[in-house]
C-alpha positions, -999 to 999 in steps of 0.1 A, spaced: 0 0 0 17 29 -7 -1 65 10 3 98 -9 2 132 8 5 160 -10 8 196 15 15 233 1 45 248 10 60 285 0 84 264 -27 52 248 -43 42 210 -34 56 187 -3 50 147 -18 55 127 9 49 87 0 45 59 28 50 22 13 40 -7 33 39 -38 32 61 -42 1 67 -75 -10 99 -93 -3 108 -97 -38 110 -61 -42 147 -45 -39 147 -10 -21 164 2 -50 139 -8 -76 114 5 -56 132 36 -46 136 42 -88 99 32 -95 89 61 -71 111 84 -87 96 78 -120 65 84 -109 76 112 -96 90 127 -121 61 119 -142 37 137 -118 61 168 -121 59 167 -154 19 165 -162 13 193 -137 39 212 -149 29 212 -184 
């Protein structure tokens, strides 16, 4: 389950992201770059 929270701060938008219960298969790193990606894609469609 991963939790989104999105808060307003004077630089624009605080994203802060809880994951639980990720499965053991799952390498921090992978998921660390999965959430980056979809990160960056977020920045990008509200940016454009």
């Amino acid at each position: 389950m991963m939790t989104w929270t999105l808060t307003a701060v004077p630089e624009g938008t605080a994203v802060t992201v809880v994951c639980e219960n990720v499965p053991a298969g799952i390498r921090k790193e992978d998921h660390d770059a999965g959430l980056k990606s979809s990160l960056e894609n977020l920045a990008e469609f509200i940016e454009s």
